[in-house]
Structure formats: C-alpha cells, structure tokens
Backbone as a printed PyTorch tensor [residue, N CA C, xyz], in Angstrom:
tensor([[[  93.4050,  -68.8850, -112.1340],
         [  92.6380,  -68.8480, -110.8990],
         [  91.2850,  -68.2190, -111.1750]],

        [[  90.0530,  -68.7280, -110.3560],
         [  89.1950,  -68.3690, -110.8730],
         [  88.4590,  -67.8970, -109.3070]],

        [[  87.4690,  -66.8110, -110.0440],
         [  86.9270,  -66.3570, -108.3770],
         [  85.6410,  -66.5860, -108.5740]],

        [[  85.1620,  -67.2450, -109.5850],
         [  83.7520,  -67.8250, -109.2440],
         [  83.8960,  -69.4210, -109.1430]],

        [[  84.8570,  -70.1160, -108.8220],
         [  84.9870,  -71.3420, -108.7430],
         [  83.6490,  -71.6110, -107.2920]],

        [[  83.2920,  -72.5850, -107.8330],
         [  82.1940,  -73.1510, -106.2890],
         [  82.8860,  -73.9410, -105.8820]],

        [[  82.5380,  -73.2250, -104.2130],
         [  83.4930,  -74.4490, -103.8590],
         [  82.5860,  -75.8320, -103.3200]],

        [[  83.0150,  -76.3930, -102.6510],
         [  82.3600,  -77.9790, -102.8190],
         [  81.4190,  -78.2520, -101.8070]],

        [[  80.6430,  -78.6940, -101.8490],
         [  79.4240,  -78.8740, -101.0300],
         [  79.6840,  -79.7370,  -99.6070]],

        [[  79.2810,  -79.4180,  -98.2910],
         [  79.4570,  -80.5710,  -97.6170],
         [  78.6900,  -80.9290,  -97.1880]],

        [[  79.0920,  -82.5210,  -96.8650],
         [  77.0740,  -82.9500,  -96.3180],
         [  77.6110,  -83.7450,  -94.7390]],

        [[  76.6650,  -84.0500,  -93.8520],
         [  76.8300,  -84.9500,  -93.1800],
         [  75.3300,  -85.6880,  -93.2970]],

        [[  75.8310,  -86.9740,  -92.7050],
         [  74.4240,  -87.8470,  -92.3730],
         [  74.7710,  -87.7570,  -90.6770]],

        [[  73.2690,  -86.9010,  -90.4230],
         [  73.6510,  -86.5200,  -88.6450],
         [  72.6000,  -87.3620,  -87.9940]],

        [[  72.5770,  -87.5510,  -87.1660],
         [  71.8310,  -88.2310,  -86.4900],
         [  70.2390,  -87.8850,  -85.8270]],

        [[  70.6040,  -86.5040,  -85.4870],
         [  69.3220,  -85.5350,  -85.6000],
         [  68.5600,  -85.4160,  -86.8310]],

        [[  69.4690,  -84.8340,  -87.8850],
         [  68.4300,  -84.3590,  -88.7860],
         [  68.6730,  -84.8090,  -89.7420]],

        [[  69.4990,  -86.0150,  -90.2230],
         [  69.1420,  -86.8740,  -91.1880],
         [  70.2350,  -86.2750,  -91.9380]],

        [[  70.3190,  -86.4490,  -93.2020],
         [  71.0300,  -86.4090,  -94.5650],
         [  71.1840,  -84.6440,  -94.4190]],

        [[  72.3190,  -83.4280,  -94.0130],
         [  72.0940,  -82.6420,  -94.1150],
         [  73.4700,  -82.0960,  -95.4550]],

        [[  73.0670,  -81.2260,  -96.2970],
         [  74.2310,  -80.3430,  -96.8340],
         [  74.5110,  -78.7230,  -96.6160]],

        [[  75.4080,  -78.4260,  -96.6260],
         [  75.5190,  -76.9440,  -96.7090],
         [  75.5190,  -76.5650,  -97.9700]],

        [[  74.5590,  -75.7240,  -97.8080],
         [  73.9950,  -74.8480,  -99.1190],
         [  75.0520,  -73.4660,  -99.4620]],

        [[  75.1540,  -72.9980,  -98.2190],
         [  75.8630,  -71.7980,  -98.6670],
         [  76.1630,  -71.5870,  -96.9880]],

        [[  77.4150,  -70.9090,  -97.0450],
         [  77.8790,  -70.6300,  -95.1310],
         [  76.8600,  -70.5330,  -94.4680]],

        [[  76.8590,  -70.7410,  -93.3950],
         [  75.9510,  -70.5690,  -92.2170],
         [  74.3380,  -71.3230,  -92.4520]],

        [[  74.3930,  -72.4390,  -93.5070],
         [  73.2450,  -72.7280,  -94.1410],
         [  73.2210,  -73.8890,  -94.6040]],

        [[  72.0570,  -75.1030,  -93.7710],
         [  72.5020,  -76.3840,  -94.2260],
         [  70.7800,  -76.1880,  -94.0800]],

        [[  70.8120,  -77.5560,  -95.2610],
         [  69.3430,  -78.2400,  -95.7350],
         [  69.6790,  -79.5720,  -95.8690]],

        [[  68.0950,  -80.3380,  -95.7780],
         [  67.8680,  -81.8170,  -96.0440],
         [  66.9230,  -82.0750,  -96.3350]],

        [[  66.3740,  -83.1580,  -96.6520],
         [  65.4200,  -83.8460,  -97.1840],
         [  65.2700,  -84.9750,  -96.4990]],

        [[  65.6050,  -85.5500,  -95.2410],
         [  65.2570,  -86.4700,  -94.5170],
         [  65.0670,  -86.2860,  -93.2860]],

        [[  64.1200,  -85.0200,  -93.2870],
         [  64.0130,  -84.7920,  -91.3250],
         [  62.9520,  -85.5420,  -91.2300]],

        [[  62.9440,  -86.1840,  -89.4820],
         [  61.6750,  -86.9150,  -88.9830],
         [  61.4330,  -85.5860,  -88.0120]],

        [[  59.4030,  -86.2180,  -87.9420],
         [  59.2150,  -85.4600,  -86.7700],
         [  57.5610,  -85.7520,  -86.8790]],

        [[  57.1540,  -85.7550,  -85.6350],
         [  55.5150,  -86.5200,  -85.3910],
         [  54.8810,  -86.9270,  -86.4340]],

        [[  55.4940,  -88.3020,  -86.7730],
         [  55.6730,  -89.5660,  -87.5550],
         [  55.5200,  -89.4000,  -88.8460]],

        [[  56.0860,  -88.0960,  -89.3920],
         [  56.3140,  -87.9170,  -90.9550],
         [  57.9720,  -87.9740,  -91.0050]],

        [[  57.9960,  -88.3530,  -92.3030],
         [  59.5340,  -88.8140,  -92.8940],
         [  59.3140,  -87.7560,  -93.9350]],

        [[  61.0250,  -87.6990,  -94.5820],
         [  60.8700,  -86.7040,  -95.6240],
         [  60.7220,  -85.7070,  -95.3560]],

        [[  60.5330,  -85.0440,  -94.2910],
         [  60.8760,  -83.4720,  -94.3310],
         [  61.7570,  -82.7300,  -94.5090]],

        [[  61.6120,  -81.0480,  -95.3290],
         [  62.4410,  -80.2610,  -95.7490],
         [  62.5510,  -79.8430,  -94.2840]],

        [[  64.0900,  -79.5800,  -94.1570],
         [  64.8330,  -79.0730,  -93.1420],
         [  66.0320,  -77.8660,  -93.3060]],

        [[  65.6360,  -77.4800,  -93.0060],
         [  66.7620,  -75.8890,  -93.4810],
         [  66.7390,  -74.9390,  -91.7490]],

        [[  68.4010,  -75.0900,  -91.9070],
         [  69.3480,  -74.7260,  -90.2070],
         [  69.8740,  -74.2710,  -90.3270]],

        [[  70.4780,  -72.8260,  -90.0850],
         [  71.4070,  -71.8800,  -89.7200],
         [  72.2430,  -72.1080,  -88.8760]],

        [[  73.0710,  -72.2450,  -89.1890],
         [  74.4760,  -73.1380,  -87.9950],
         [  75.6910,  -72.7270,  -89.3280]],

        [[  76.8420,  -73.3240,  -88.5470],
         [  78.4770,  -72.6430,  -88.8160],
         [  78.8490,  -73.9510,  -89.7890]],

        [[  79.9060,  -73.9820,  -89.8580],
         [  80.5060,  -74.8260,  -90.8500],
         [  80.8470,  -76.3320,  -90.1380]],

        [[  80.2360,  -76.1000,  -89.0870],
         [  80.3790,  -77.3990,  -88.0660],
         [  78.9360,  -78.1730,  -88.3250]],

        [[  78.0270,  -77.8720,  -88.7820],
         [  76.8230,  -78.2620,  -88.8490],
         [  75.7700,  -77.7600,  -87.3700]],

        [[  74.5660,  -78.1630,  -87.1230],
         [  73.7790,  -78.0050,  -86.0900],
         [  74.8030,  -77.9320,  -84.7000]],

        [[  74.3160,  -76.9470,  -83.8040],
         [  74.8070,  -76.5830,  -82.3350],
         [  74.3460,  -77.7930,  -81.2330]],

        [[  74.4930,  -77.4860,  -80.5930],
         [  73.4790,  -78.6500,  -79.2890],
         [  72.5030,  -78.2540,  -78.8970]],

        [[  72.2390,  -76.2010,  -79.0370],
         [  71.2670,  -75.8880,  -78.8050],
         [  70.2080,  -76.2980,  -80.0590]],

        [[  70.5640,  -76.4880,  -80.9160],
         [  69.4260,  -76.4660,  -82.0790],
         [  68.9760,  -78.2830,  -81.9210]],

        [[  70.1890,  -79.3100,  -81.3520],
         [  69.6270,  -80.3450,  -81.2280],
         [  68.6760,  -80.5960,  -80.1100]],

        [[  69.1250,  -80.1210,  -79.0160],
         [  68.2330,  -80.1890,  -77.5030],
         [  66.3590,  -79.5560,  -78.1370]],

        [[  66.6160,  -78.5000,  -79.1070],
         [  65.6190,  -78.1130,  -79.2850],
         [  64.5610,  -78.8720,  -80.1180]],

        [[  65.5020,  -79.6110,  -81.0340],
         [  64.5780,  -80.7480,  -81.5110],
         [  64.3020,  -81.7990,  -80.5540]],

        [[  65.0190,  -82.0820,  -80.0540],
         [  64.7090,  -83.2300,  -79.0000],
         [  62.9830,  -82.8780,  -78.4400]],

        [[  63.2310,  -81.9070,  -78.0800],
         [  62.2290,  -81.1560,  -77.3160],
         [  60.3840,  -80.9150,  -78.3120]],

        [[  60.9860,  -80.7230,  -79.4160],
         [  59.9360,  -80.4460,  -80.3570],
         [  59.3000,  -81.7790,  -80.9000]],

        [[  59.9360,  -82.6340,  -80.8290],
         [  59.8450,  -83.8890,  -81.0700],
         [  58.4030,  -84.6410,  -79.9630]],

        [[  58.8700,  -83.9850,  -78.4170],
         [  58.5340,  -84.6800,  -77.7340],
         [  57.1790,  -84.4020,  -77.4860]],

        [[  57.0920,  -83.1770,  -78.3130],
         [  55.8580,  -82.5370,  -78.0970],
         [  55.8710,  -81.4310,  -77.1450]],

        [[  56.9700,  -81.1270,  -76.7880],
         [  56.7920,  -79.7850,  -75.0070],
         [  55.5520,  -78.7850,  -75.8090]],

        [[  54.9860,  -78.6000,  -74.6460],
         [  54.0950,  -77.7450,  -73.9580],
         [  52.9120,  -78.0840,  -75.4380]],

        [[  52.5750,  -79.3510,  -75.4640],
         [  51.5550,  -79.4790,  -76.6950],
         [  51.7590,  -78.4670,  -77.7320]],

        [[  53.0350,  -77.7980,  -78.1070],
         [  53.3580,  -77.2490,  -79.7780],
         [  52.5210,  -77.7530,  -81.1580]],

        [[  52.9510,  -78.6270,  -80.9050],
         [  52.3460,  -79.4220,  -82.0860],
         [  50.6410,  -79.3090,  -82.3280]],

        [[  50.0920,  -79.5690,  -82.1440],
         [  48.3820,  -79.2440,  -81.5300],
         [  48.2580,  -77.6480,  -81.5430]],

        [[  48.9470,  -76.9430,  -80.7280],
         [  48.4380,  -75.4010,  -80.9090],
         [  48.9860,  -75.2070,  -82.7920]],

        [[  50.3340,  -75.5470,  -82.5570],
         [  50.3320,  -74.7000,  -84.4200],
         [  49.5290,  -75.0610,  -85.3190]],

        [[  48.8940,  -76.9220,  -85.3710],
         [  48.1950,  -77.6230,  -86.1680],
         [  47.0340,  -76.7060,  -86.3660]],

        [[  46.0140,  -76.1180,  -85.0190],
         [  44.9900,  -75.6470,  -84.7370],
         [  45.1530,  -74.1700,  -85.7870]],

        [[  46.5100,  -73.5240,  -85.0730],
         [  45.9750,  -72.2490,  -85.5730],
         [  46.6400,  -72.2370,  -86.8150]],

        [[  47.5920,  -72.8210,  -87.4760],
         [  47.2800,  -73.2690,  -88.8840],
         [  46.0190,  -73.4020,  -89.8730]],

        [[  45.6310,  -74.3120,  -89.1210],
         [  43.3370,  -74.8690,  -89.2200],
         [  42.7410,  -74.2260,  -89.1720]],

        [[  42.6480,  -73.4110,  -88.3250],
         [  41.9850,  -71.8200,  -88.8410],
         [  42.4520,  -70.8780,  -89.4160]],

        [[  43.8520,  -70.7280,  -89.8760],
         [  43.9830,  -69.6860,  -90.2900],
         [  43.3140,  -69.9540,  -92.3410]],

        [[  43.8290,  -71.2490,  -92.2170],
         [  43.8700,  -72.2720,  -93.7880],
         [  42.0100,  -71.7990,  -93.8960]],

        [[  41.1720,  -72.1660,  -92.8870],
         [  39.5730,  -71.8660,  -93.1960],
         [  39.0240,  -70.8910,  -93.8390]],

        [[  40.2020,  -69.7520,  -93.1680],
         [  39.8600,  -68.0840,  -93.5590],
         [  40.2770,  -67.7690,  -95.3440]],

        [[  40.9900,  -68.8230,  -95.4210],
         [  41.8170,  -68.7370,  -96.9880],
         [  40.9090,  -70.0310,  -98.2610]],

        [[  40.5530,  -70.7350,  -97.7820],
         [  39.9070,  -71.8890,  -98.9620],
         [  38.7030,  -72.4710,  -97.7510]],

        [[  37.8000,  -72.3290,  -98.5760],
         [  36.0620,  -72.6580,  -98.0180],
         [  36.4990,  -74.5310,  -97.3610]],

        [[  37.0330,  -75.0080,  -98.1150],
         [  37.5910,  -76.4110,  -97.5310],
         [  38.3550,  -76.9260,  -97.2260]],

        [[  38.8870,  -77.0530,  -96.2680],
         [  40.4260,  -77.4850,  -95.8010],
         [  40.5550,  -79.0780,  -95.5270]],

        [[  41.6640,  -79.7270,  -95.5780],
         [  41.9280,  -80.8750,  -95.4410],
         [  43.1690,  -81.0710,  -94.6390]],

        [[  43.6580,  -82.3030,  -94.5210],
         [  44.4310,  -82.8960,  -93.4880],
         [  46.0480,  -81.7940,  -93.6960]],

        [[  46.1290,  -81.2840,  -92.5390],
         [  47.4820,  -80.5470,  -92.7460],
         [  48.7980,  -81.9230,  -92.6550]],

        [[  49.6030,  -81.5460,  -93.5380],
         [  51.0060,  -82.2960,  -93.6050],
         [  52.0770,  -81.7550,  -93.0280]],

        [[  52.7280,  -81.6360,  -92.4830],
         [  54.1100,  -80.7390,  -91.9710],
         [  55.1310,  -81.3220,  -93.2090]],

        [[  55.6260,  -80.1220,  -93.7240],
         [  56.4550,  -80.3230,  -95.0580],
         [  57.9400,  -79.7510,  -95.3470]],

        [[  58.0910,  -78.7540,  -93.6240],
         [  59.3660,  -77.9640,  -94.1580],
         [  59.3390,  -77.7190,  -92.5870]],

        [[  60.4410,  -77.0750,  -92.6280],
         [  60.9690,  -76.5920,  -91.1280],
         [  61.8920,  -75.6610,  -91.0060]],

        [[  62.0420,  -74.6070,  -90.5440],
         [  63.4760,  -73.9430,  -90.1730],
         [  64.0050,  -73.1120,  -89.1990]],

        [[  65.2230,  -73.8260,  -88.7970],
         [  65.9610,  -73.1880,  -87.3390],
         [  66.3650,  -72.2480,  -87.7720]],

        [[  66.4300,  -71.4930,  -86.6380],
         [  67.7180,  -70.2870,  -86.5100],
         [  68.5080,  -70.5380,  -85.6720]],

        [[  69.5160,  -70.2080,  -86.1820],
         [  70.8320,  -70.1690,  -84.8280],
         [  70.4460,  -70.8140,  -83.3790]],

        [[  69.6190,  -69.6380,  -82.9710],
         [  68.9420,  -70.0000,  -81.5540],
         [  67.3550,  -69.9850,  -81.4500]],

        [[  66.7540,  -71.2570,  -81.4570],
         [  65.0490,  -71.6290,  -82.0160],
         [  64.2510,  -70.8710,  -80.3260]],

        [[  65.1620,  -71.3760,  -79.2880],
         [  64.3150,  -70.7090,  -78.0690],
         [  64.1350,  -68.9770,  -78.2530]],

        [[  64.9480,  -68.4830,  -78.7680],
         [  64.9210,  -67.2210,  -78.7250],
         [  64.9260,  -66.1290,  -80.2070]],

        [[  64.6130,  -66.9070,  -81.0480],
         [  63.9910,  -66.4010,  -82.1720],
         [  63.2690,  -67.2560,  -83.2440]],

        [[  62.7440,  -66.5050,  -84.2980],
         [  62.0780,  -66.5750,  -84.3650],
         [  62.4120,  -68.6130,  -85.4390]],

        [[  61.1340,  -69.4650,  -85.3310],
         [  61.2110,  -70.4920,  -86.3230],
         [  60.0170,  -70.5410,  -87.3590]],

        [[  60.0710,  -71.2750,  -88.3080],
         [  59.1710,  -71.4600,  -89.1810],
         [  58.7120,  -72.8990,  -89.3410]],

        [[  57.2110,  -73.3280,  -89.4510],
         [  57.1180,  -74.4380,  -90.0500],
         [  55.8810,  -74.6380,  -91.2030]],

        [[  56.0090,  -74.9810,  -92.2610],
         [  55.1010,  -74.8000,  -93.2570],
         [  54.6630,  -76.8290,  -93.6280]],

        [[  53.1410,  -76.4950,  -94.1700],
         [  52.4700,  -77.7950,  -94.5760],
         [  51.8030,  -77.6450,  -95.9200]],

        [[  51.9940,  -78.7450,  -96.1500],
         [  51.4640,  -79.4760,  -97.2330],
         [  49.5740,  -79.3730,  -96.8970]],

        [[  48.0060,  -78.7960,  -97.7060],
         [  47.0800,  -79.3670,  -97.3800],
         [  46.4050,  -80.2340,  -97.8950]],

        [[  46.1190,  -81.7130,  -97.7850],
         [  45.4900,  -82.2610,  -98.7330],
         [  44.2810,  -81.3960,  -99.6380]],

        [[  44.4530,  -81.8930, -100.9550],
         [  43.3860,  -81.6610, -102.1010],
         [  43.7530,  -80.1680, -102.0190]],

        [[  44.6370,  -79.6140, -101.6420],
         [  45.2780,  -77.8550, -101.6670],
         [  46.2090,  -78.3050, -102.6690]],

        [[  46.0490,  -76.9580, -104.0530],
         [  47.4050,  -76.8030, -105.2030],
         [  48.0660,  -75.6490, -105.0160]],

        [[  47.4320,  -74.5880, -104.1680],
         [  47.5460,  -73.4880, -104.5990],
         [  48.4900,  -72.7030, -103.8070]],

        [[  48.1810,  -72.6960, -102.3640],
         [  48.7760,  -72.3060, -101.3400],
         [  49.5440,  -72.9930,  -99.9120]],

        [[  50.2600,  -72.6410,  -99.4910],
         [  51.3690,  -73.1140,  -98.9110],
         [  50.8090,  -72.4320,  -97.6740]],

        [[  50.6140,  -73.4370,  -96.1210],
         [  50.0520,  -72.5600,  -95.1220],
         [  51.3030,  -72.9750,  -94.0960]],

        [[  51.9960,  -72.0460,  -93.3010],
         [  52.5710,  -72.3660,  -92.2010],
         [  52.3540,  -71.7150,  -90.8780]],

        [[  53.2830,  -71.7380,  -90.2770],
         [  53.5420,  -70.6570,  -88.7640],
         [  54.8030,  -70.0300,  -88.5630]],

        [[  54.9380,  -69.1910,  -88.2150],
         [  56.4210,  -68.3760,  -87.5220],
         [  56.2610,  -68.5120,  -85.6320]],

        [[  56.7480,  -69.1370,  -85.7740],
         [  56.8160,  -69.1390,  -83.5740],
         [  58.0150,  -68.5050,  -83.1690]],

        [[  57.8000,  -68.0410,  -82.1360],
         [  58.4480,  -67.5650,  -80.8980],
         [  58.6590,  -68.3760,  -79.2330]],

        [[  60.0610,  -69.0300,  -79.5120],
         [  59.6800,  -69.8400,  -78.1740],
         [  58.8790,  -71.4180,  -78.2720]],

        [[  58.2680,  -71.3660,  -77.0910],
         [  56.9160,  -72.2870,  -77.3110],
         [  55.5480,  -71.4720,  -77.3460]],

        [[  55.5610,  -70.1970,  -77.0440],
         [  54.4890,  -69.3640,  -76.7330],
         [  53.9690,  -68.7690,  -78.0340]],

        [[  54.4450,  -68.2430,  -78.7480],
         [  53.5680,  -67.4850,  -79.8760],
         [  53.3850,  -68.2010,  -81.1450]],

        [[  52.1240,  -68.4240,  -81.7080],
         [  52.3710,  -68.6150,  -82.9050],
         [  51.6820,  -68.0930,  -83.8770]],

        [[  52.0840,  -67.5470,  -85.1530],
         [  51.7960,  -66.7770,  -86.0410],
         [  51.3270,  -67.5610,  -87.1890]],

        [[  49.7890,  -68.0770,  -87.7620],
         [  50.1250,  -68.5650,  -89.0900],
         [  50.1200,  -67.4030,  -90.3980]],

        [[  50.6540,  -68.1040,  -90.8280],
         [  50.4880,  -67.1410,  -92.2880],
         [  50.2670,  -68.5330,  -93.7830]],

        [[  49.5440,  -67.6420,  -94.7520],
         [  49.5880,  -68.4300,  -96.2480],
         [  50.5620,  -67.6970,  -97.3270]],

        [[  51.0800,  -68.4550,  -98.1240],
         [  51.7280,  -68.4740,  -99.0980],
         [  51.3760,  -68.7610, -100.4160]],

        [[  51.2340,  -67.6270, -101.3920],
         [  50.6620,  -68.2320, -102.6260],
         [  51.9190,  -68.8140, -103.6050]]])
C-alpha cells in the first residue's frame, strides 16, 4: 500500500465551462472557457467534488451578459493601470479567470494577455460587480 499513490484525476465536459478537471480537492481547471467572444480561456473554480455550484454558474451567466457593463470598467482600469507600467500598451486579451466558491461575495480574479507585451501579466481582483482592483504581474 502506498500513501503517495495519486489518485485519479476527474474531468467533466460541462456545459458552462467547457472541458473542466480537478486538479486537487476543492479545485477544478480548464482550458476551454468562453466569454466576450474569446475561446480558450484558462479557467480555474473552487467548488467540491461535484464540480461548479449553480451559484458559480448563474454567475457566469451573468458575467457573460455583461451585468452592470463589468467588462468595460475592468478592460478600462486594466488600460490604465497597464499605461502606468509600459510607455505602450496594446489590445488587452482576457486569458485566465478565477471563481471562488461564492464570486458575488468574494473576492474574483481575471488576468490578460497584452498584445506586443512579453514581460508582464496585467489583471484585476473584483469584488461583486462594484470594485475593481488592477494589478501587474512580472
């Protein structure tokens, strides 16, 4: 018997978020999230051994649809925050994503790709639909 045996990976193909596996308990990733008309996004969700809740789907539903113009405020203050960091900025990509348990009430992340950028990795941390935080990543 062995106690570092791994045990076996599980995946679903969900309907929300595409091709997901569990990485480790409470922790699933993918590589096929959609969302304002990019394919291929990294997706990483905190959920149980059941996969995503209904709250974490309703919440995509929602993020999807654009509520309360999200999309546009993070793009923006992404766009400036990226100005303050490289004299030239280019087209932001949305490249990654990640839920928590509960996205209305703590905190999420979403990070981009910038064209003609090698260096640094720019995203946001939100709260809600109301706050958003960018930060860079070297």
């Amino acid at each position: 018997m062995s106690f570092f045996r791994k045990r076996p990976e599980q995946s679903l193909d969900d309907p929300d978020f595409g091709r997901i596996t569990q990485s480790k308990v409470g922790s699933w990733e993918g590589e096929a999230f959609q969302i304002w008309g990019r394919t291929s996004i990294q997706v990483m969700i905190d959920a149980d051994a059941e996969g995503p809740s209904k709250e974490q789907r309703s919440f995509v539903h929602l993020l999807r649809s654009d509520h309360a113009g999200i999309r546009a405020r993070i793009e923006q203050a992404v766009s400036t925050h990226a100005k303050e960091t490289v004299p030239q900025s280019g087209n932001l990509m949305i490249s990654s994503i990640y839920l928590p348990q509960s996205p209305l009430r703590q905190t999420w992340k979403v990070w981009f790709d910038m064209e003609g950028e090698q260096h640094y990795w720019y995203g946001a941390e939100i709260q809600g639909w109301d706050r958003v935080v960018p930060f860079t990543e070297d």
